[in-house]
C-alpha positions as CSV (number, residue, x, y, z in Angstrom):
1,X,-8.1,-2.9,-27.0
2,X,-10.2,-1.6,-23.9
3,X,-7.8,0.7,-22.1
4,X,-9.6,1.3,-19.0
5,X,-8.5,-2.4,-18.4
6,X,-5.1,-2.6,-18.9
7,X,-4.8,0.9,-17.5
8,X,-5.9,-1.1,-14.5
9,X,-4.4,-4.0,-14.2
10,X,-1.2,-2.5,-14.8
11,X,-1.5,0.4,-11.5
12,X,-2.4,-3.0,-9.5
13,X,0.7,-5.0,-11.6
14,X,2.8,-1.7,-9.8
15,X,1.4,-1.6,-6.9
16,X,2.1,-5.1,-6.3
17,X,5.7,-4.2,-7.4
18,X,6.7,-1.3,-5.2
19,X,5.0,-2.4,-1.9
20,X,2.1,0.2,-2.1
21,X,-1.1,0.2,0.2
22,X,-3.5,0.5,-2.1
23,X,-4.6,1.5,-5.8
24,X,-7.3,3.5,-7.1
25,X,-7.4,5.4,-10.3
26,X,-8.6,8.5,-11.0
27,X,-9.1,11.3,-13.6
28,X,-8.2,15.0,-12.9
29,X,-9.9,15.8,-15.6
30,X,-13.4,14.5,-14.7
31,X,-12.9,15.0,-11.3
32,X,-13.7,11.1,-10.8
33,X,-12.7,9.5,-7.7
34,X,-9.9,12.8,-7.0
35,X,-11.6,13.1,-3.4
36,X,-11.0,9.1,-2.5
37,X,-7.7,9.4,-3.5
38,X,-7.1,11.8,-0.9
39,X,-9.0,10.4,1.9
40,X,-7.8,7.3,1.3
41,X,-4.0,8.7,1.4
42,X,-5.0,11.0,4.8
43,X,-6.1,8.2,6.2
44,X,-3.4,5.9,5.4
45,X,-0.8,8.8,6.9
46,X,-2.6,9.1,9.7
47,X,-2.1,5.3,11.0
48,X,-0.3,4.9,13.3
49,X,2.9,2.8,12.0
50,X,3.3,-0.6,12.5
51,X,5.6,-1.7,15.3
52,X,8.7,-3.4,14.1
53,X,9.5,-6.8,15.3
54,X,13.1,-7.5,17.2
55,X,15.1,-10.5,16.3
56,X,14.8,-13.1,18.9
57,X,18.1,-13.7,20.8
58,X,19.0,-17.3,20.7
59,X,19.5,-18.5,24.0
60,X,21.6,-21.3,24.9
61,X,21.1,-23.7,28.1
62,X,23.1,-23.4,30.7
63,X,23.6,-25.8,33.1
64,X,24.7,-25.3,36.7
């Protein structure tokens, strides 16, 4: 069973699930990848948000 794999097609299963921007894994441990994590989430508060879209009104033709 290689758990490195399944480790990481299970965080992108997730991500996939709750709407996330992005997945990287990393170990606390090793210290591997800890600093992308956090650039990637500085940079990813720091964007500006996205504007929403408003509903189009339906217009009906009027006649005069």
């Amino acid at each position: 069973m290689d758990l490195i794999n399944d480790c990481g097609e299970q965080g992108e299963e997730l991500k996939k699930m709750i709407g996330a921007v992005s997945y990287i894994e990393c170990s606390s441990k090793t210290q591997q990848n800890v600093k992308v994590v956090f650039d990637a989430a500085i940079k990813i508060a720091l964007r500006p948000p996205k504007p929403k879209k408003k509903p189009r009104k339906t217009r009906t033709c009027t006649f005069l």
